[in-house]
C-alpha positions as CSV (number, residue, x, y, z in Angstrom):
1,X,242.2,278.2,7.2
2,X,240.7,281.1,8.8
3,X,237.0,281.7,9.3
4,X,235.0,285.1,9.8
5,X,232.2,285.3,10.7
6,X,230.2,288.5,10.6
7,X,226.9,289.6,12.2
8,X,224.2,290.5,10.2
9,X,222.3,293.5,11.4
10,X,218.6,294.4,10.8
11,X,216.3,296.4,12.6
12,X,213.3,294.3,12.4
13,X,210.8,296.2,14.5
14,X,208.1,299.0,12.9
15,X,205.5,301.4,14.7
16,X,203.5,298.3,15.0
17,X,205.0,297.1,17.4
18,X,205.0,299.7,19.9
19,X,204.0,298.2,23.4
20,X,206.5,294.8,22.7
21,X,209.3,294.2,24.4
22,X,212.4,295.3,22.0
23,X,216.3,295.1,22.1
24,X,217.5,298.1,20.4
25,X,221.7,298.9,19.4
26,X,222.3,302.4,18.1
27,X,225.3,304.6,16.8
28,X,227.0,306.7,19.3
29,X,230.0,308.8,19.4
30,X,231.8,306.3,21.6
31,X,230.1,303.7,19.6
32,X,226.9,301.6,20.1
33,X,224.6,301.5,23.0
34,X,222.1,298.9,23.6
35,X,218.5,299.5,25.4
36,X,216.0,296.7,26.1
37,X,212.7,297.2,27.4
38,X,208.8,298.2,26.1
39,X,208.9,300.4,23.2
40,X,206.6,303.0,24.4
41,X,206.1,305.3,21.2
42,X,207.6,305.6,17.8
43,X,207.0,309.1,16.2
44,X,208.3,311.7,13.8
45,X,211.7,309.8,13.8
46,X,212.0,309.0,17.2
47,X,211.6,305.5,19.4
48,X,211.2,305.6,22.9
49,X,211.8,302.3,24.8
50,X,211.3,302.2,28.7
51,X,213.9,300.1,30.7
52,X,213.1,298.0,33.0
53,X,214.8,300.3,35.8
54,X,211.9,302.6,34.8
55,X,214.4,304.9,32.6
56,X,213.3,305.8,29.6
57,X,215.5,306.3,26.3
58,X,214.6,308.1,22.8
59,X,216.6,307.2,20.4
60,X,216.6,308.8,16.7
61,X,215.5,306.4,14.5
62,X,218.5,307.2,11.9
63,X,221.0,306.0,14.5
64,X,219.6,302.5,14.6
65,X,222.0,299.8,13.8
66,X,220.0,297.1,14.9
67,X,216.5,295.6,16.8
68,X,214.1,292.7,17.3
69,X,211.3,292.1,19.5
70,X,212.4,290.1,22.2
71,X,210.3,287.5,24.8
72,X,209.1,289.1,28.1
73,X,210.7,287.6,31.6
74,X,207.6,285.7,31.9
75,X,207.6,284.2,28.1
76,X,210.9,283.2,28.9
77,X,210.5,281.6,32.2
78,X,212.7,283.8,34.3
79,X,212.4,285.4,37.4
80,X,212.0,289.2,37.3
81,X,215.1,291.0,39.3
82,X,213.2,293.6,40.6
């Protein structure tokens, strides 16, 4: 017997939430990149989400696949690595 099990993908995060803390996977051409970090502004079509590196990424919102809102470091008891 052989089991598969496939992910379900949702992108569960809306212009309301824009100062959260959000894991984001979107289409590329080499395939999916990933970007966590504090969604800084959602408008005309595009997210921006800064990184904790300080980098921030727009991504069009027709190339999400997938995205939550995530704990912070400190909701989730871990030490920052900065």
């Amino acid at each position: 017997m052989t089991s598969r099990f496939g992910a379900r993908l949702a992108v569960a995060i809306s212009p309301a939430d824009v100062g959260r803390r959000v894991t984001v996977r979107r289409r590329v051409p080499e395939g999916f990149r990933d970007a966590v970090g504090e969604l800084m502004s959602w408008s005309d079509g595009v997210l921006a989400v800064r990184k904790r590196n300080g980098d921030l990424v727009e991504i069009a919102e027709d190339t999400l696949v997938a995205a939550k809102v995530v704990p912070t470091s400190q909701d989730t008891g871990r030490a920052s690595s900065t």
